[in-house]
C-alpha positions, 0 to 999 in steps of 0.5 A: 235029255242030259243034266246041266253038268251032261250027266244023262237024265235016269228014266224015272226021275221027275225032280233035279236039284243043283247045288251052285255056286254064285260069284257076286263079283263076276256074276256068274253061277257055277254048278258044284253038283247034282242030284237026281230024284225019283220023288219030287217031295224029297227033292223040294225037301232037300232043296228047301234044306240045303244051306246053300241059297244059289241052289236051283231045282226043277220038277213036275209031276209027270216026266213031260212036266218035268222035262218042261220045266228043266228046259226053262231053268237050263235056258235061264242058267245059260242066260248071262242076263237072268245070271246077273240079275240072279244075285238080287235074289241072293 
């Protein structure tokens, strides 16, 4: 499994955070960079500290659930619809 930017997923990783970009005009999220994270607490911590609200993160307690949990949020970034409708959150 690879990251949304094709970077491989390490093995002991249960969190990814991504910092975004999003582009009100155009409506479309762009992903400046990724973090990978072994411990999902530091993870919700860096997430929820940020200032950069487009962010996105997924994680799980265990690599199944974390896994499952990086397929739905890749499938909602490659979706144009949730992309737009995104910027209502914003």
């Amino acid at each position: 499994m690879k990251t949304f930017l094709g970077q491989p997923i390490l093995p002991k990783t249960l969190a990814i955070l991504y910092l975004c970009h999003y582009d009100h005009e155009n409506k479309t999220l762009t992903m400046l960079n990724e973090i990978q994270y072994e411990n999902t607490f530091y993870c919700l911590e860096a997430y929820a500290n940020v200032p950069n609200p487009e962010s996105q993160m997924a994680s799980g307690k265990d690599k199944a659930a974390f896994e499952k949990e990086l397929i739905a949020l890749h499938a909602n970034l490659n979706d144009p619809l949730w992309v737009a409708e995104y910027s209502e959150y914003l």
